[in-house]
C-alpha positions, 0 to 999 in steps of 0.5 A: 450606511447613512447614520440617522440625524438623531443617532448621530449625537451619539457619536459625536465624540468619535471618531470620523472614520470609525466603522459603524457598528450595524457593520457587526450586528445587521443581517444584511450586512453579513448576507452581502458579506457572504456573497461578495467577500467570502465567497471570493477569497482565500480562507485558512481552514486547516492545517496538513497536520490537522488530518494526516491520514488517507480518509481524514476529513474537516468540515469547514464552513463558509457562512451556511455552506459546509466545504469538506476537506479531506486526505487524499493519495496525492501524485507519487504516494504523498497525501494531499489535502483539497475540498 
C-alpha cells in the first residue's frame, strides 16, 4: 500500500518498516487475505478433548465459511476428529 504524501507527515517518527495500519482495518485487504492466505494454511481449530465423543461436533469458521469438525469411529474403534 502506497502512503499518500499528506499522510505521510504523520508517521515521520516511525519507524521504516512498520506495517501499516489499513493492513487491520481495510475490507480489501481482509478479502484478499481470506483468499490467498487462509484459504491455503494449516489452521488450529481444536482440540481432541474438545469433542471427545462419536457425534461431538465444532463449527469453526474461516472467514465467512463455517468448517464442521467432528467425531467420528476412526480405524480400529479409535474416535477420530476431521472436517
Amino acid at each position: 500500500m502506497n502512503i499518500p504524501v499528506a499522510e505521510g507527515a504523520l508517521f515521520a517518527e516511525v519507524r521504516d518498516d512498520y506495517i501499516d495500519h489499513r493492513r487491520f482495518t481495510s475490507a480489501e485487504f481482509a478479502h484478499l487475505e481470506g483468499e490467498r492466505l487462509w484459504t491455503s494454511t494449516w489452521h488450529w481449530a481444536c482440540r481432541e478433548e474438545e469433542i471427545p465423543r462419536v457425534g461431538d461436533y465444532l463449527v469453526y469458521d474461516i472467514g465467512d465459511q463455517p468448517d464442521p469438525l467432528g467425531q467420528g469411529q476412526g480405524a480400529g474403534g479409535r474416535g477420530r476428529s476431521g472436517g
